[in-house]
Backbone as ProteinMPNN parsed JSONL, in Angstrom:
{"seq_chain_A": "XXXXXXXXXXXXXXXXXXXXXXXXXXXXXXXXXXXXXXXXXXXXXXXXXXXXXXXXXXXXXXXXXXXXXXXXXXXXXXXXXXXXXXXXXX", "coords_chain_A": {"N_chain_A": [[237.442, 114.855, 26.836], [239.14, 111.86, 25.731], [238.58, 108.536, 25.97], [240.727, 106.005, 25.517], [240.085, 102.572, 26.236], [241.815, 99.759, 27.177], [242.375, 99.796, 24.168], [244.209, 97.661, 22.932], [243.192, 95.548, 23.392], [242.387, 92.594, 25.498], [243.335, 90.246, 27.651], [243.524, 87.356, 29.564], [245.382, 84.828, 30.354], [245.446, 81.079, 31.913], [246.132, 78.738, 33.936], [244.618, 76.5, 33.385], [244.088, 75.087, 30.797], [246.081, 73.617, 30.204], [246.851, 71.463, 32.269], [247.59, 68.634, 33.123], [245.465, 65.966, 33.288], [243.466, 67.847, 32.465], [241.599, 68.385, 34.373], [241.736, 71.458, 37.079], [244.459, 70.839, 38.554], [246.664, 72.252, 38.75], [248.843, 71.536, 37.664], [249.33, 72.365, 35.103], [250.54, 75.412, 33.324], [250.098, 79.417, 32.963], [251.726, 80.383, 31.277], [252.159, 78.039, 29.44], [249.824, 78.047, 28.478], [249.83, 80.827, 27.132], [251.755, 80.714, 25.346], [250.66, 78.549, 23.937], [248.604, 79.969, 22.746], [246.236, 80.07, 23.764], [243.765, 81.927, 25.739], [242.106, 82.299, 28.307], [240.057, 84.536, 28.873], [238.756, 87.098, 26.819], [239.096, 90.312, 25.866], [238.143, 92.955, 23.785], [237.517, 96.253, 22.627], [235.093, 98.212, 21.277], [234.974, 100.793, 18.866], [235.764, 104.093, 19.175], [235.127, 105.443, 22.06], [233.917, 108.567, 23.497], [233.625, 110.853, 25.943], [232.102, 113.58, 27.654], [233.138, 115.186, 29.987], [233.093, 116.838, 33.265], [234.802, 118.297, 35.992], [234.844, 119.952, 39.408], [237.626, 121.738, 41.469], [239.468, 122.736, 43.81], [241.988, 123.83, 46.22], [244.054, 124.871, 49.231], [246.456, 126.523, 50.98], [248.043, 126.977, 54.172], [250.624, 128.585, 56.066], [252.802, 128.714, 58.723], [255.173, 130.211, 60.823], [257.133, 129.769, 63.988], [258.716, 131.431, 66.008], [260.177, 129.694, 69.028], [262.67, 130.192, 70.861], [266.185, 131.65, 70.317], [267.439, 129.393, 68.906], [265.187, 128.018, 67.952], [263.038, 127.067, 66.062], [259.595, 126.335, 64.816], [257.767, 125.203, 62.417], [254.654, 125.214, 60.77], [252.186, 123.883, 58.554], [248.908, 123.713, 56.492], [247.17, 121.86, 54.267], [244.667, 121.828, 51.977], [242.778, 119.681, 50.347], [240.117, 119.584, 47.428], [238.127, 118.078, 45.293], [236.004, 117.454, 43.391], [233.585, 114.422, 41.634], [233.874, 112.791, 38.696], [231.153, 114.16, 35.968], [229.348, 114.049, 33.309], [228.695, 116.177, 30.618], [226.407, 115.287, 29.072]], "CA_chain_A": [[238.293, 113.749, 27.263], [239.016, 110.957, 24.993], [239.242, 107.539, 26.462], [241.038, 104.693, 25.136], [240.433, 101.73, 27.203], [242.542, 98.962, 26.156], [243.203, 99.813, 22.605], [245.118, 96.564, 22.651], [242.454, 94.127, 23.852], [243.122, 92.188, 26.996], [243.484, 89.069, 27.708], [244.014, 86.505, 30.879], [245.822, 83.171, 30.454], [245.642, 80.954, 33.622], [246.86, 77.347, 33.846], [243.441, 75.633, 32.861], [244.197, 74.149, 28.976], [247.591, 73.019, 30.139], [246.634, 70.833, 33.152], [247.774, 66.993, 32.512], [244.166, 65.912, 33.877], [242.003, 67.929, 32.407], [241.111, 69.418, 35.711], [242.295, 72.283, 37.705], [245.085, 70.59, 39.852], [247.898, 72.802, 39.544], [249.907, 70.913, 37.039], [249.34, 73.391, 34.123], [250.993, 77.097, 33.625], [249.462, 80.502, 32.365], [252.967, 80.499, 30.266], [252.202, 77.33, 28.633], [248.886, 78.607, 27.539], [250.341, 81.782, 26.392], [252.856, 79.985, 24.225], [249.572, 78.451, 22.732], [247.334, 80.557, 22.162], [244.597, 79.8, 24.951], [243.652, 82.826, 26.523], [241.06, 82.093, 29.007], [239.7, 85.475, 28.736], [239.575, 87.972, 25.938], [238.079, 91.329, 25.311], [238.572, 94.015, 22.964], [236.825, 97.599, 22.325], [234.508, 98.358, 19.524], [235.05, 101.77, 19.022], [236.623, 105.072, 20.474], [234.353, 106.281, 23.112], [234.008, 110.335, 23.466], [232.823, 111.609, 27.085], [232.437, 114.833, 28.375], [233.336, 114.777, 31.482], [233.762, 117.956, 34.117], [234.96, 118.442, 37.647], [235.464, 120.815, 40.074], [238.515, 121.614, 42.51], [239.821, 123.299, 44.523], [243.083, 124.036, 47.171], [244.116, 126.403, 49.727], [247.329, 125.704, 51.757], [248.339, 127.542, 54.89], [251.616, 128.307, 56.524], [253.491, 129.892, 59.559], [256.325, 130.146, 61.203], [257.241, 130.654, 65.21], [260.087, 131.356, 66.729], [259.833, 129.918, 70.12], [264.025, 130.754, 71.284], [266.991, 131.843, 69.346], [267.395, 128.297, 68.149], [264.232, 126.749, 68.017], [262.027, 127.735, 64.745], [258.561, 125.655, 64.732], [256.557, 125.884, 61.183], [253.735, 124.638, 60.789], [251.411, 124.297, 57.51], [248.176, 122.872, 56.328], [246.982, 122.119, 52.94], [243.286, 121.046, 52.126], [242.091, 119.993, 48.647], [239.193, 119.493, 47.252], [237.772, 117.149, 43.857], [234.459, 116.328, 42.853], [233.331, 113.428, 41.012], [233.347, 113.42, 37.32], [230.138, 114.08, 35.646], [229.492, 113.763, 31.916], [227.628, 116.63, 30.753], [225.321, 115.169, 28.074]], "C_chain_A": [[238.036, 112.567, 26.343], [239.755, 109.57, 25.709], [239.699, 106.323, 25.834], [241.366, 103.44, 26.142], [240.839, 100.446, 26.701], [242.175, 98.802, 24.954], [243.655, 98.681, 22.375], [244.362, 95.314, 22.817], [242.777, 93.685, 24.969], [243.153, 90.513, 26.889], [244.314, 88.259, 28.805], [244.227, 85.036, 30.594], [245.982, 82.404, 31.79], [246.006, 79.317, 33.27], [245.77, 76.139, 33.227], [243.747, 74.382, 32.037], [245.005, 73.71, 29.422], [247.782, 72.058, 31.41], [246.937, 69.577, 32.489], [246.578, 66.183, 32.767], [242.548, 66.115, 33.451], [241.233, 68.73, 33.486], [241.936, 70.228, 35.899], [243.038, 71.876, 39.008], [246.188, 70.619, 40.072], [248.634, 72.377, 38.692], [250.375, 71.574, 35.606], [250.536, 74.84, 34.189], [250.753, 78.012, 32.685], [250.481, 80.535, 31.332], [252.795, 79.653, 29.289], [251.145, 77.689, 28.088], [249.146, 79.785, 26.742], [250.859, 81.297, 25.001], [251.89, 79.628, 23.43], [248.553, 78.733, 22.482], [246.101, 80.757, 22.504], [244.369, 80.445, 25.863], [241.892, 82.522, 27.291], [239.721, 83.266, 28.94], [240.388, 86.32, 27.934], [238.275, 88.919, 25.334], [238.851, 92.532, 24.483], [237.437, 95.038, 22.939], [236.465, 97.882, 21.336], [234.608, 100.249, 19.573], [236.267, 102.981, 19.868], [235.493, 106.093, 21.138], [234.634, 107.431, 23.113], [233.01, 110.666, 24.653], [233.275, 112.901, 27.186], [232.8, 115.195, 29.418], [233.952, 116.571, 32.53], [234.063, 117.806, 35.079], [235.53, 119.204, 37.972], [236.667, 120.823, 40.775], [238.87, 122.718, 42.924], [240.803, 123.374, 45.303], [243.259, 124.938, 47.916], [245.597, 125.351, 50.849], [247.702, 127.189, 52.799], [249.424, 127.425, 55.783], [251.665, 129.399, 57.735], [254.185, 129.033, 60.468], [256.48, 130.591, 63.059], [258.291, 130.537, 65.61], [260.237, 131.132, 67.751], [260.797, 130.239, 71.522], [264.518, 130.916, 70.363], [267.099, 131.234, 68.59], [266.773, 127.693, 67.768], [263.202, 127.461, 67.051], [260.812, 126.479, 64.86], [257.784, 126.039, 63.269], [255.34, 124.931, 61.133], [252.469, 124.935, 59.514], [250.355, 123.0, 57.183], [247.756, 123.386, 55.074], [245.845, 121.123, 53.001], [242.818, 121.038, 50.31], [240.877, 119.212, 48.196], [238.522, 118.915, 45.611], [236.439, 116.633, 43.96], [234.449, 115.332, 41.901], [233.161, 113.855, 39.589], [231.814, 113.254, 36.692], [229.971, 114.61, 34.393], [228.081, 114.682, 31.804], [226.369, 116.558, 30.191], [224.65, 113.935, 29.367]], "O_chain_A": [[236.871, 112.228, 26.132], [240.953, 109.434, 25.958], [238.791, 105.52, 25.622], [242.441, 103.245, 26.709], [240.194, 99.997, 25.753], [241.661, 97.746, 24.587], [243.509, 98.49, 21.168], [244.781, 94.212, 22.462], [243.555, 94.393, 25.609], [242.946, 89.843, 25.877], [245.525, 88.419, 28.959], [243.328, 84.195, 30.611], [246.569, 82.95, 32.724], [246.087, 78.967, 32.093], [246.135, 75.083, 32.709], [243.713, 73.188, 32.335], [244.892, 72.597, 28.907], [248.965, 71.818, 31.65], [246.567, 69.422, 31.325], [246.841, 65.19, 32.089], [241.455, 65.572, 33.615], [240.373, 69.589, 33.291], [242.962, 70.174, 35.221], [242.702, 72.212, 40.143], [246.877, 69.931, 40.826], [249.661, 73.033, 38.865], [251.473, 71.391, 35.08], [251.236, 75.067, 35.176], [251.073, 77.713, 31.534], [249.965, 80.774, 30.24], [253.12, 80.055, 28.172], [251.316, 77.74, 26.87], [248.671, 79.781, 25.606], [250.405, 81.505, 23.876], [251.883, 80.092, 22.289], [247.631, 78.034, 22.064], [245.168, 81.329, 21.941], [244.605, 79.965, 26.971], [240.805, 82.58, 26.717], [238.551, 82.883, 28.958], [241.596, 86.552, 27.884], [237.212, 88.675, 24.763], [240.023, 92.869, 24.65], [236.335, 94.599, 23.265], [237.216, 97.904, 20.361], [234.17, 100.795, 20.586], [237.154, 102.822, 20.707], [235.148, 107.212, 20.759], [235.774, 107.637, 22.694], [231.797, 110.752, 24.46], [234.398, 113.338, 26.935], [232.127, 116.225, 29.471], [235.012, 117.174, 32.361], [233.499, 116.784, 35.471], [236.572, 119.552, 37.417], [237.055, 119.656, 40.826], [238.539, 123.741, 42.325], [240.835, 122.148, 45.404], [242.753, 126.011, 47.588], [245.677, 124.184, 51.233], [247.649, 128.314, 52.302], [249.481, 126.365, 56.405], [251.022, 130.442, 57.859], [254.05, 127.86, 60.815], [255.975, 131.651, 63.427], [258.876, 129.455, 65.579], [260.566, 132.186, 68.295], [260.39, 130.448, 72.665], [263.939, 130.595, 69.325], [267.012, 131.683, 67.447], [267.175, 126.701, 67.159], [262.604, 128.46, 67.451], [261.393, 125.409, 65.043], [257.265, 127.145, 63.119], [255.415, 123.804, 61.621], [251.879, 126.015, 59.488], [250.583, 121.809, 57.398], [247.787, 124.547, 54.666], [245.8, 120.07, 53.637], [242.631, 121.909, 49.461], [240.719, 118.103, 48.706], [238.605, 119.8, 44.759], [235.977, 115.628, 44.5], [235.458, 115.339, 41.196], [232.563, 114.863, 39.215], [231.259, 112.182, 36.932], [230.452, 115.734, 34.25], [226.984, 114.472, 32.32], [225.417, 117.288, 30.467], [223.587, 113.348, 29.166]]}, "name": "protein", "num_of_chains": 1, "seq": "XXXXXXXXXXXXXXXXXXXXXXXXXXXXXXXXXXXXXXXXXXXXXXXXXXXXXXXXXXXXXXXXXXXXXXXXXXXXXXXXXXXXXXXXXX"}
């Protein structure tokens, strides 16, 4: 399994830089920081990670049918499944 977790970097703009104040009192907008460039938060990925990763599973589904008058069909089915946790085998 090869994971790429943001490839693109990330980044959260929030109204902060763009406040008339100076403080946090609402008068700002994450848009106007966008526009310039002031991302409050910003991470990127060094690398391309390589896990191993396995897991089990499993399913089993069960059906049936009754007829309980001419007109009246009842079915009834159950399905159970089953996933373990992944675990990296190195």
């Amino acid at each position: 399994m090869w994971g790429f977790f943001q490839n693109r970097g990330y980044y959260q703009f929030t109204n902060g830089f763009t406040t008339q104040t100076a403080t946090n009192d609402g008068t700002g907008t994450a848009l106007a920081s966008f526009l310039l460039g002031l991302p409050a938060v910003k991470q990127r990925q060094a690398g391309v990670p390589q896990m191993q990763l396995r897991q089990w599973y499993g399913d089993a589904f069960v059906q049936d049918s009754f007829q309980l008058t001419h007109n009246t069909t009842v079915q009834v089915g159950v399905r159970y499944e089953y996933m373990s946790p992944l675990t990296d085998i190195r």
